[in-house]
MARBA-452645 format. One line per 3 residues: number of its first residue (from 1); their letters; for each residue z, y, x of C-alpha. Coordinates in nm, 4 decimals. Example, Ala and Ser with C-alpha at 12.3 -4.5 7.8 and 13.67 -1.06 7.14 Angstrom:
residues 2
1 = as = 0.7800,-0.4500,1.2300  0.7140,-0.1060,1.3670 $
//
This chain:
residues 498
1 = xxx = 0.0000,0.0000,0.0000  -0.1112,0.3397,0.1424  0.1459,0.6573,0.1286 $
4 = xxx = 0.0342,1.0061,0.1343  0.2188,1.2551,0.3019  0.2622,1.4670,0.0348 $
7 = xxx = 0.4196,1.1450,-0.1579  0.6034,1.0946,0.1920  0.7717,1.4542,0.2043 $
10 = xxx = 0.9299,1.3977,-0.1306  0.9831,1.0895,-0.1474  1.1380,0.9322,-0.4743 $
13 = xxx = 1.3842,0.6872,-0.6005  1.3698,0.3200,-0.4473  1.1446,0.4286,-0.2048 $
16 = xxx = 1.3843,0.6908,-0.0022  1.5729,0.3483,0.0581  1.2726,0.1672,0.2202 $
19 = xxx = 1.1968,0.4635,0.4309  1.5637,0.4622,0.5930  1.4538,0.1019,0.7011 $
22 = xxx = 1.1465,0.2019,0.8279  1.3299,0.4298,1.0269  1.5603,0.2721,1.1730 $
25 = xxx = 1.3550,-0.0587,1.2842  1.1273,0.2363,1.4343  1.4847,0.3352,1.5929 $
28 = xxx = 1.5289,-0.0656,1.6915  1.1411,-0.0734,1.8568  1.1924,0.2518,2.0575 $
31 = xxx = 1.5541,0.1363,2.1798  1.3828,-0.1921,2.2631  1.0904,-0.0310,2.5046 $
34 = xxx = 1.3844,0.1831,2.6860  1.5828,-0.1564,2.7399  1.2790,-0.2805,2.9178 $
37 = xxx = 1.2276,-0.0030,3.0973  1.5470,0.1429,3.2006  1.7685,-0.1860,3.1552 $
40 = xxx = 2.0645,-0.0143,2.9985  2.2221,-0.0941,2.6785  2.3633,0.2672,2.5798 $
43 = xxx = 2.0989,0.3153,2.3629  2.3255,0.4160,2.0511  2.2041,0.8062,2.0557 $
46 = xxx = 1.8167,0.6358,1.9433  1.9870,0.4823,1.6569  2.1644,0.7918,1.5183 $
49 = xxx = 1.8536,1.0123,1.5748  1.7406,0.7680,1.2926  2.0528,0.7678,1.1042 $
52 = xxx = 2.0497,1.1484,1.1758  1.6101,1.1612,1.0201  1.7032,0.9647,0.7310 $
55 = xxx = 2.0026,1.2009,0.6325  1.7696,1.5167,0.6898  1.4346,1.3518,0.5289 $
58 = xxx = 1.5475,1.1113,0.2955  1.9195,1.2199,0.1753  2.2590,1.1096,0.1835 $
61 = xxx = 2.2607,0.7713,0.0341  1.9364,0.6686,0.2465  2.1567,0.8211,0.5788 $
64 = xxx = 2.4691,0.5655,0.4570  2.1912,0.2705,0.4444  2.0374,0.3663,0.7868 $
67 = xxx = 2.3956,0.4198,0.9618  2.5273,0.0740,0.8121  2.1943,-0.1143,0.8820 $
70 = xxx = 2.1893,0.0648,1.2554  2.5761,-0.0985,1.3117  2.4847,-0.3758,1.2537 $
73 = xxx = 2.1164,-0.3900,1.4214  2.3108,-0.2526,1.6978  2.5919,-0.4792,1.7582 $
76 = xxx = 2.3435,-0.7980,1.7274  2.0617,-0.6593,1.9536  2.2411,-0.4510,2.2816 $
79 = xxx = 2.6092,-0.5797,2.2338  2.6986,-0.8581,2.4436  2.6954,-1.1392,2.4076 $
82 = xxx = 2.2896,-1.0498,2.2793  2.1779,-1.2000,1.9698  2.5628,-1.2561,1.7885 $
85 = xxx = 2.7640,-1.0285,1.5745  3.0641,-1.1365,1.7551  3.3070,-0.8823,2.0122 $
88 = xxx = 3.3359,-1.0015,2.3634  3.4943,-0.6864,2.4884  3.7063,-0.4826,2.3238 $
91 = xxx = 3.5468,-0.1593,2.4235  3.2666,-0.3050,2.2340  3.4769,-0.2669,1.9483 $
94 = xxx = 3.5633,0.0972,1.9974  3.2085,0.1912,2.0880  3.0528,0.0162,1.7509 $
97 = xxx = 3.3712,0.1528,1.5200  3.3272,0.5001,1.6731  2.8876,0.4763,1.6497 $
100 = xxx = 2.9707,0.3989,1.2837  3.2014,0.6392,1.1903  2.9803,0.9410,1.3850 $
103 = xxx = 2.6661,0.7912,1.2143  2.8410,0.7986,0.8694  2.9654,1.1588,0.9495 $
106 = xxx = 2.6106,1.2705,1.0937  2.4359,1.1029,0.7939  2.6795,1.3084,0.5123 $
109 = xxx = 2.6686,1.6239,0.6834  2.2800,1.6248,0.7317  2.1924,1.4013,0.3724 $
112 = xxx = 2.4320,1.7202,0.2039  2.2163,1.9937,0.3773  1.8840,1.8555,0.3040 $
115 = xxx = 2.0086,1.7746,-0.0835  2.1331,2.1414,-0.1003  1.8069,2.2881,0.0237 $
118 = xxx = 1.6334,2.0541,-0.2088  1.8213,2.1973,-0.4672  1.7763,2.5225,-0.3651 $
121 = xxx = 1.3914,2.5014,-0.3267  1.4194,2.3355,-0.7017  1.6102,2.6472,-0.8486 $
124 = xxx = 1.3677,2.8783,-0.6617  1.0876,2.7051,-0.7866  1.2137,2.6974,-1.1036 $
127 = xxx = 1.2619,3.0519,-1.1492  0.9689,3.1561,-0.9788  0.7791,2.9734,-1.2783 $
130 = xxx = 1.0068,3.0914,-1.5468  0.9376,3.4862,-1.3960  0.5687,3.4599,-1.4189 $
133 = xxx = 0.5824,3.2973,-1.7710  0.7912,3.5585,-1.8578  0.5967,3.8482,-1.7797 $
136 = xxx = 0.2429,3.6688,-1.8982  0.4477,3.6176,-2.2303  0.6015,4.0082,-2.2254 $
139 = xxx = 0.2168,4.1246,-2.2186  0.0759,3.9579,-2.4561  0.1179,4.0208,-2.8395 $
142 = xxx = -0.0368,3.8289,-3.0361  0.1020,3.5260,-3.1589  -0.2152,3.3089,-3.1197 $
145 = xxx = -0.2483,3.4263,-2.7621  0.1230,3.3323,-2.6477  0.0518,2.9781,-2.8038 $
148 = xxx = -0.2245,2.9403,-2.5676  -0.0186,3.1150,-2.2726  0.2950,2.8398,-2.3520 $
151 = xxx = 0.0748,2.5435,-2.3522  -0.0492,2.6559,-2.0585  0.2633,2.6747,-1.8952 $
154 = xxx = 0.4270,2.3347,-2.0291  0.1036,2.1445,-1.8798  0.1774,2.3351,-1.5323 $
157 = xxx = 0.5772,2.1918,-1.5431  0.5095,1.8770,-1.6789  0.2090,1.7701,-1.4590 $
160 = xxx = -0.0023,1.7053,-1.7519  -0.1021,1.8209,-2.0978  0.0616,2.0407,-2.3425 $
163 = xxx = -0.0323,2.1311,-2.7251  0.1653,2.3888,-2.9269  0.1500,2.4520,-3.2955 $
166 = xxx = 0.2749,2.6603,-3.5506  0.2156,2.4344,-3.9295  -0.1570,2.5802,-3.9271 $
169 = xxx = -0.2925,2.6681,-3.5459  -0.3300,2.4462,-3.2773  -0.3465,2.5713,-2.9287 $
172 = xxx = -0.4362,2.2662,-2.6471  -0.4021,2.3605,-2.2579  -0.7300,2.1805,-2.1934 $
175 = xxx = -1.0513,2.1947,-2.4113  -1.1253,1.8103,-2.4493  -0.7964,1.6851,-2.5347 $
178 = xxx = -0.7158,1.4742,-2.8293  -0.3559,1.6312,-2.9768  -0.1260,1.3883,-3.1752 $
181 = xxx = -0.1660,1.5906,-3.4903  0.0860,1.3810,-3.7254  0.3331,1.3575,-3.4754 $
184 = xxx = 0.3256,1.7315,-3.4742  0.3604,1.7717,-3.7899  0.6733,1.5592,-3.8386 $
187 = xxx = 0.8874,1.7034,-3.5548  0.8053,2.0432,-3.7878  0.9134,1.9162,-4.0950 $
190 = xxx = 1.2091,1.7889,-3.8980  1.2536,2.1251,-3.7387  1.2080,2.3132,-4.0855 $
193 = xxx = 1.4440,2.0864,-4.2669  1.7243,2.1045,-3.9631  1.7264,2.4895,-3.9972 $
196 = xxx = 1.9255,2.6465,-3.7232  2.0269,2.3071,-3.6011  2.0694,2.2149,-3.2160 $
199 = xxx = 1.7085,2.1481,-3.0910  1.6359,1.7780,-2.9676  1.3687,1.6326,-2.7642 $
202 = xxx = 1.1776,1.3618,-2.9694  0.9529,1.1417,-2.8155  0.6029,0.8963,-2.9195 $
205 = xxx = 0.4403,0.7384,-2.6952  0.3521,0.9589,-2.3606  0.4346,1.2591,-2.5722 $
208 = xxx = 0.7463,1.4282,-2.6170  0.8033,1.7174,-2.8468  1.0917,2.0431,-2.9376 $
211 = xxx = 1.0954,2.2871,-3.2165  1.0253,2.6097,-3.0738  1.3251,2.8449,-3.2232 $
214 = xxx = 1.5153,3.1218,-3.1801  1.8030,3.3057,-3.3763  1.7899,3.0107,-3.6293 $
217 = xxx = 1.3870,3.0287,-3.7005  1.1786,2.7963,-3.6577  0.7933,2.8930,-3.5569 $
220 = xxx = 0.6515,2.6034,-3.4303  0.6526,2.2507,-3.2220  0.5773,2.2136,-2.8520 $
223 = xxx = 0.4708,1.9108,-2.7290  0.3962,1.7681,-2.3564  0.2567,1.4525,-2.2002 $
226 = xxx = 0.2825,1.3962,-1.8133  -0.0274,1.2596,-1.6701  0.2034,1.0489,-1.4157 $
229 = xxx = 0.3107,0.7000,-1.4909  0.6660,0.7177,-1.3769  0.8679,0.9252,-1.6067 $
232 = xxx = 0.9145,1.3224,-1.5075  1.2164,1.3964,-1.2740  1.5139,1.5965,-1.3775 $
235 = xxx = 1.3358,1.9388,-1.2558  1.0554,1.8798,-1.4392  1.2248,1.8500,-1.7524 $
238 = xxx = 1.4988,2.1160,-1.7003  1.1666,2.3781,-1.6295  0.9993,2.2968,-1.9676 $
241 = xxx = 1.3193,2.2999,-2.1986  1.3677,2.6241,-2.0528  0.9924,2.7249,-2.1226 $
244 = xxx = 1.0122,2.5457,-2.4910  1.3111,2.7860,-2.5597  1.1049,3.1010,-2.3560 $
247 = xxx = 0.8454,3.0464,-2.5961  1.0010,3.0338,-2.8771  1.1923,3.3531,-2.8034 $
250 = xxx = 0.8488,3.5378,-2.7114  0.6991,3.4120,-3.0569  0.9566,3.5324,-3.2694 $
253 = xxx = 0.9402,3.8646,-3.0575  0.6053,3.8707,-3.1639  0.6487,3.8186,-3.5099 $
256 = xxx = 0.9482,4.0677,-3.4979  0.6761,4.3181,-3.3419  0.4223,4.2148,-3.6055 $
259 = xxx = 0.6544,4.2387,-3.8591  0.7854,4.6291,-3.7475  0.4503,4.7631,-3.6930 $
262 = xxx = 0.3337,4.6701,-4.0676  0.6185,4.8500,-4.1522  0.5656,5.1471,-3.9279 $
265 = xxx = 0.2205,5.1080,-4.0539  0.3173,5.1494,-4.4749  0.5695,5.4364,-4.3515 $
268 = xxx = 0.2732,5.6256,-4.1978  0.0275,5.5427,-4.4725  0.3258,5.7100,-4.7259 $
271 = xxx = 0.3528,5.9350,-4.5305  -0.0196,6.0745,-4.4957  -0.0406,6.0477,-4.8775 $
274 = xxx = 0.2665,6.2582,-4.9298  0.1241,6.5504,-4.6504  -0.1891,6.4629,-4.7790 $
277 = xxx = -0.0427,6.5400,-5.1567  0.1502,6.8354,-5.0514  -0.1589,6.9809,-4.9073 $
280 = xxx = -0.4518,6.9551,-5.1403  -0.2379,7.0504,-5.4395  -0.2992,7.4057,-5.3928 $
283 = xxx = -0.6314,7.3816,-5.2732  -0.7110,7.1682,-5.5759  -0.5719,7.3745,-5.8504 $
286 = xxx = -0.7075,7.7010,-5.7188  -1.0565,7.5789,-5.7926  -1.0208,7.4172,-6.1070 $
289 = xxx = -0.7880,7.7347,-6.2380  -1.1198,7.9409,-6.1726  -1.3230,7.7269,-6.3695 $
292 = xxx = -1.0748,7.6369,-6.6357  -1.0554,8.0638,-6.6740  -1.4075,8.1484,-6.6067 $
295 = xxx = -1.5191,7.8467,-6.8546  -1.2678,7.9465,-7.1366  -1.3597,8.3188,-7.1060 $
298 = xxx = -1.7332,8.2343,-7.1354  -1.6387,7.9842,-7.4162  -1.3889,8.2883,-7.6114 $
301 = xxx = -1.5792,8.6053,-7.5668  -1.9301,8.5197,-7.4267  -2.1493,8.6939,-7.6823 $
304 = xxx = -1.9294,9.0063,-7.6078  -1.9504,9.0470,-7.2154  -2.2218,9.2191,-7.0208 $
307 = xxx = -2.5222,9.0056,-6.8695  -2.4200,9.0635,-6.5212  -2.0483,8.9760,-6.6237 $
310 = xxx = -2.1596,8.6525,-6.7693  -2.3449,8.6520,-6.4126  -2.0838,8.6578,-6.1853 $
313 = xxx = -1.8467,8.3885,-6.4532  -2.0994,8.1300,-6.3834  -2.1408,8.2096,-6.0753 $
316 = xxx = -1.7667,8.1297,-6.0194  -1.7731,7.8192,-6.1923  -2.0610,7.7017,-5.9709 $
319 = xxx = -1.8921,7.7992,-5.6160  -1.5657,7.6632,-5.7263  -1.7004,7.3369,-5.8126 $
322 = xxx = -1.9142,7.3332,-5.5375  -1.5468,7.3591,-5.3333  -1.3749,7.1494,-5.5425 $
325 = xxx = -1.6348,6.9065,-5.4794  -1.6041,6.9931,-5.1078  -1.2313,6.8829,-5.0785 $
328 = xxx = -1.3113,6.5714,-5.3135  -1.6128,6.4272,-5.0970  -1.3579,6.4995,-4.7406 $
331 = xxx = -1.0996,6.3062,-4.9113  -1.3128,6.0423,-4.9549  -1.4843,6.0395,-4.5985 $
334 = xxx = -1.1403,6.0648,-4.4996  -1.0446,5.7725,-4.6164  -1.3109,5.5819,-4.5365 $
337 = xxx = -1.2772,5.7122,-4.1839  -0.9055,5.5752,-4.1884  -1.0680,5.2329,-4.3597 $
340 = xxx = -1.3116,5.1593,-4.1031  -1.5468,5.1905,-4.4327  -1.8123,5.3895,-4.3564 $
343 = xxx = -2.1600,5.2720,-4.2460  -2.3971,5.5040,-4.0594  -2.7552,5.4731,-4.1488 $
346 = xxx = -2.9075,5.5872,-3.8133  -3.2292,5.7049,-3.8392  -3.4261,6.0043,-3.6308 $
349 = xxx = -3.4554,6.2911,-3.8343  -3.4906,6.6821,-3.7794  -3.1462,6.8882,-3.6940 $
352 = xxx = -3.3344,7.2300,-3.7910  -3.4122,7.1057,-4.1738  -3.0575,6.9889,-4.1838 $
355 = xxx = -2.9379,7.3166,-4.1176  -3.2202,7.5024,-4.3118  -3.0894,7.3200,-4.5865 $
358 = xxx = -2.6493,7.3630,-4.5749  -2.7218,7.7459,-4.4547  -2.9102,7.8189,-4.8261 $
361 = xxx = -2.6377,7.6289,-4.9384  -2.3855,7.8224,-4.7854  -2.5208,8.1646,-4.8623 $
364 = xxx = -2.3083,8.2028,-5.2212  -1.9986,8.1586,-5.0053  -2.0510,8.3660,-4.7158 $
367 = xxx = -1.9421,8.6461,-4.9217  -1.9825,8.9467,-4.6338  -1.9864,8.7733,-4.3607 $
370 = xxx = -2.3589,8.6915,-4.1984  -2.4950,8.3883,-4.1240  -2.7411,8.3717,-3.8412 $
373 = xxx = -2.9813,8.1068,-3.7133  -3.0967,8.0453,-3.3738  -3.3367,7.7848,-3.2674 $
376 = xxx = -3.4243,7.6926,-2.9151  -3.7795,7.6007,-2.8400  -3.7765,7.2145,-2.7795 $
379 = xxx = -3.7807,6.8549,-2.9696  -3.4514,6.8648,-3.1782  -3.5191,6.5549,-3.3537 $
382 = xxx = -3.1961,6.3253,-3.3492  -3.0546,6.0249,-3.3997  -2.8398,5.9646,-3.6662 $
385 = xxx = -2.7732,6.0038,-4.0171  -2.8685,6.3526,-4.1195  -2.5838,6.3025,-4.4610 $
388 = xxx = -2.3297,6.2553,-4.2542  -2.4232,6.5661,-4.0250  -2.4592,6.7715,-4.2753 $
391 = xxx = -2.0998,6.6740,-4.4883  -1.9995,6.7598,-4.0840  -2.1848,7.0879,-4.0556 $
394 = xxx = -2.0792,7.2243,-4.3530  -1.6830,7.1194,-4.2505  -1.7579,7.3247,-3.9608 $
397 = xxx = -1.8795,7.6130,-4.0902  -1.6489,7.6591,-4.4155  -1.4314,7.6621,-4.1286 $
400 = xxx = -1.6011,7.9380,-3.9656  -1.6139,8.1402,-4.2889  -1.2321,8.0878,-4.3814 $
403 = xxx = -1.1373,8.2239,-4.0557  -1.4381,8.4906,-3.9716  -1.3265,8.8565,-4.1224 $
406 = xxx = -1.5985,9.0437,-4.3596  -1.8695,9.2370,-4.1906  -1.8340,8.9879,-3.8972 $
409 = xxx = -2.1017,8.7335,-3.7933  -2.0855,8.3316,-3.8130  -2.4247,8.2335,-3.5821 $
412 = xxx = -2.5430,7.8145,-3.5386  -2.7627,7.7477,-3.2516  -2.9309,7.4418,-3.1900 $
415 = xxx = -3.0690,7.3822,-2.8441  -3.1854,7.0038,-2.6759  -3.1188,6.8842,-2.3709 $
418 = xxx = -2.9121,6.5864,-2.2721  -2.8747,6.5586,-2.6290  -2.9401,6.7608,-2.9513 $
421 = xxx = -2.6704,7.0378,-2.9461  -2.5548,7.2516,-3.2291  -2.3170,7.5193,-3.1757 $
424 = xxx = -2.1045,7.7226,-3.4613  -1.9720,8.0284,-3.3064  -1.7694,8.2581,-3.5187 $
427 = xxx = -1.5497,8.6104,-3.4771  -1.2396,8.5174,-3.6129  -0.9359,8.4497,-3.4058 $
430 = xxx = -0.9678,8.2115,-3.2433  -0.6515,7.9967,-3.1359  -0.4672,7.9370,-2.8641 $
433 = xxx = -0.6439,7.7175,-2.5682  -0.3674,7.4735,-2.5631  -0.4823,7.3860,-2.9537 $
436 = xxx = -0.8123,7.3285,-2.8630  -0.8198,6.9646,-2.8768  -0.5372,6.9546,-3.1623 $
439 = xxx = -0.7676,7.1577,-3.4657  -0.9599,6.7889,-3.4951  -0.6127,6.6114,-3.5463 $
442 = xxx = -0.5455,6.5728,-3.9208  -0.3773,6.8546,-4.1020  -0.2920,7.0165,-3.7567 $
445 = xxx = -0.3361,7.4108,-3.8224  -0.2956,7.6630,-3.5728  0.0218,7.8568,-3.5916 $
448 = xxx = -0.1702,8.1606,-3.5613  -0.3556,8.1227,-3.8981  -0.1014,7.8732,-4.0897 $
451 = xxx = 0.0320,8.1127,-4.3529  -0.2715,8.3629,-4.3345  -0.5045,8.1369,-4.4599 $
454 = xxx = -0.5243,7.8350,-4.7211  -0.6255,7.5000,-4.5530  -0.5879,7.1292,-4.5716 $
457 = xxx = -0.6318,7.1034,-4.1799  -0.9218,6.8361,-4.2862  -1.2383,6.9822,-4.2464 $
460 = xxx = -1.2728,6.9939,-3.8684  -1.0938,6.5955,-3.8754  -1.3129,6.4623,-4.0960 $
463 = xxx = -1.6224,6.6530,-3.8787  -1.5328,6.5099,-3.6044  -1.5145,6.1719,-3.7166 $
466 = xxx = -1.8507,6.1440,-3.8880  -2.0115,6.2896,-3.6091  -1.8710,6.0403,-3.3653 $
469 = xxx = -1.9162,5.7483,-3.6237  -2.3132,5.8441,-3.5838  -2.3019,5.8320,-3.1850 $
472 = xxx = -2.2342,6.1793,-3.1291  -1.9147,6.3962,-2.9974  -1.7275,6.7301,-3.0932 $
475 = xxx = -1.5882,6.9931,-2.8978  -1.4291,7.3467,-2.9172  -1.4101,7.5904,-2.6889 $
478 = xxx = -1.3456,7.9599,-2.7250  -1.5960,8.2043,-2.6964  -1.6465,8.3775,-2.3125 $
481 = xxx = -1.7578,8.7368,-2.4524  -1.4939,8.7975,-2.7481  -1.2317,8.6514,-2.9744 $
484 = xxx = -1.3635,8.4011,-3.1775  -1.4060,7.9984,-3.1636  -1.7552,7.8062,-3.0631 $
487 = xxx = -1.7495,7.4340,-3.2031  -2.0055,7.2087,-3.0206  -2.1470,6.9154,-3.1777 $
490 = xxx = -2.3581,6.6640,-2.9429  -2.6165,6.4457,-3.0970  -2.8220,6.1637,-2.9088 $
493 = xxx = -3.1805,6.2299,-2.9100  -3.4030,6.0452,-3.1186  -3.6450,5.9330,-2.7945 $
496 = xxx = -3.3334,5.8565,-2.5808  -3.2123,5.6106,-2.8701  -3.5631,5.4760,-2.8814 $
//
């Protein structure tokens, strides 16, 4: 039978025993050549450098074999008379009694030093493996994931193949392996029915199995086959209980996680409703009190008020339904922006008809402010959806309006380079430089303008978020020459899609 040396440098069991032989009759062949050549019968030293090998190599009980077996190897082979176990001098007797006792003492000493750094490599082994499953467990989050990571991890200790599952999910450590699916399934009705009970090892077959718990719950089963005959040593076992009950604290973490972030999750969703309530309620009833009036006054005295009074009531109904239907349509794109709903149909199309169109749109409720256009000579056809960009457009410039004084100017340029860029530059305020990236957050308003001016704190949100839903980006910036804020809106070009 051939040994390796790895099998030799840790050896096991019955076969630490046979090695203390070996050593010594190695001891017995080298004493023997050093009779023959130096004719001298001290010779005891050889035998406890073996007793003194088998202590350090194999351990202390191998060390008591080798110094009992060298006695007596000893006294038969260099004592005289040669070949007997009997004493002819009594010096003999001191010699062997004091050999034994020495070899007995070297063997203890030495076996205990090698067991204890045995033991000590074993701990540090141990919790060298338990650190790194640790921290691959602490980083991951999902509970799927640290299934895979613990099966992982139990084949690694056990020298084999591991399986973990949770009552519906089944995570193997290696692709083609075949798990034992109804064993599984009864050590977690066993588990489920024990409650908070002590966990126990159960075994069938190769396999062996735990509940992985902690605090009481249950969350799945963890089973292990090694792929050695001989059964797994008393390390090997110790490192995967202690991995079974890692697990299972890192999977109830998880759910624990899971479980808070839903519920930080329906906080912030109340949450956004209530601002969201608290701040379209004006901005809703201010429109539909200007119909409701204009309507009923039409409706009451009609046939009694001047053409160009009857004029201007329509008017207002028309521009205050127009912004009630404003706020309605960025509540909705709002919440399919939140709900991952919305759908871009990207398609080229020209920027300068999209804003031909919003600004005669927009030219009721300019009121006296002036809108101007300027168009850069170039290809400004995009890529995109041109709805989208103008519900986005039209954010951006009620924006401009609400904040631009009368008798100022709102201009939109449109210019291609990299990309299709329109800019809305306006005269109003501006804000502060350190808000420039917060007027896209939702309901964020500038303290500068917060109680001067009604707002929801949507329209620039919501414009940023369609725009960037159709491949393109938003910026603001405020203007170099006076007060006033530019908002930049990046399309890709229809021929750098292409």
């Amino acid at each position: 039978m051939s040994l390796t040396l790895s099998r030799l440098r840790n050896p096991e069991g019955w076969f630490r025993y046979a090695a203390a032989v070996v050593v010594v009759l190695a001891s017995t062949g080298t004493a023997e050549l050093l009779f023959r050549t130096l004719e001298t019968t001290r010779l005891s030293m050889i035998f406890l450098a073996g007793v003194l090998v088998s202590a350090v190599w194999l351990g202390s009980g191998p060390a008591y074999l080798a110094a009992g077996l060298a006695f007596m190897i000893y006294n038969f082979y260099l004592c005289e008379p040669r070949f007997t176990l009997t004493f002819a001098d009594p010096e003999d007797v001191i010699v062997l009694t004091v050999f034994l006792i020495v070899a007995m003492l070297t063997g203890s000493l030495a076996g205990r030093v090698r067991d204890e750094a045995r033991r000590a490599q074993v701990r540090a082994r141990t919790t060298g493996a338990l650190l790194e499953a640790s921290r691959e467990f602490a980083a991951v989050v999902e509970e799927a994931a640290l299934r895979q990571a613990l099966a992982g991890r139990l084949a690694e200790a056990a020298k084999g193949d591991a399986v973990v599952f949770d009552g519906a999910d089944l995570q193997v450590s290696s692709a083609n392996l075949e798990p034992p699916t109804r064993f599984l399934t009864d050590v977690m009705g066993l588990a489920l029915r024990g409650g908070g009970a002590q966990p126990v090892t159960l075994e069938a077959g190769p396999w062996r199995a735990r509940a992985l718990r902690s605090a009481g719950q249950v969350v799945g089963v963890a089973a292990w086959r090694p792929a050695a005959v001989e059964p797994p040593g008393l390390e090997e076992l110790q490192l995967v209980n202690l991995l079974v009950d890692l697990g299972g604290t890192a999977l109830v973490r998880a759910r624990l996680g899971a479980a808070q972030a839903e519920v930080a999750a329906l906080a912030r969703t109340e949450q956004l409703r209530n601002a969201l309530l608290s701040s379209i309620s004006h901005d809703l009833r201010t429109p539909l009190a200007a119909i409701l009036a204009s309507a009923s006054s039409l409706q009451a005295f009609g046939d009694r008020f001047a053409p160009e009074v009857r004029a201007d009531l329509t008017d207002t109904i028309q521009e205050e339904a127009e912004r009630l239907n404003l706020f309605v349509a960025n509540l909705l794109n709002m919440t399919r922006l939140e709900g991952g709903g919305l759908e871009p149909k990207a398609a080229p199309f020209n920027v300068v008809e999209v804003i031909d169109q919003l600004m005669t749109r927009m030219e009721r409720r300019r009121g006296g402010r002036c809108l101007e256009r300027e168009v850069a000579p170039g290809d400004l056809v995009a890529m995109g959806d041109p709805v989208l960009l103008e519900q986005a457009l039209g954010n951006v410039l009620e924006n401009a309006l609400r904040f631009t004084p009368d008798g100022s100017t709102v201009k939109v340029s449109v210019a291609a380079g990299a990309a299709v860029t329109i800019r809305v530059a306006d005269e109003g305020p501006g804000v502060p430089e350190a808000e420039l990236e917060r007027i896209f957050e939702k309901f964020f308003r500038s303290s500068d303008v917060r109680d001067a001016t009604p707002g929801t704190g949507l329209g620039l949100s919501i414009a940023r978020g369609l725009v960037e839903a159709s491949g393109g980006s938003v910026k603001a910036s405020l203007r170099p020459d006076r007060s006033g804020l530019v908002v930049a809106m990046d399309l890709p070009r229809a021929e750098a899609a292409e």
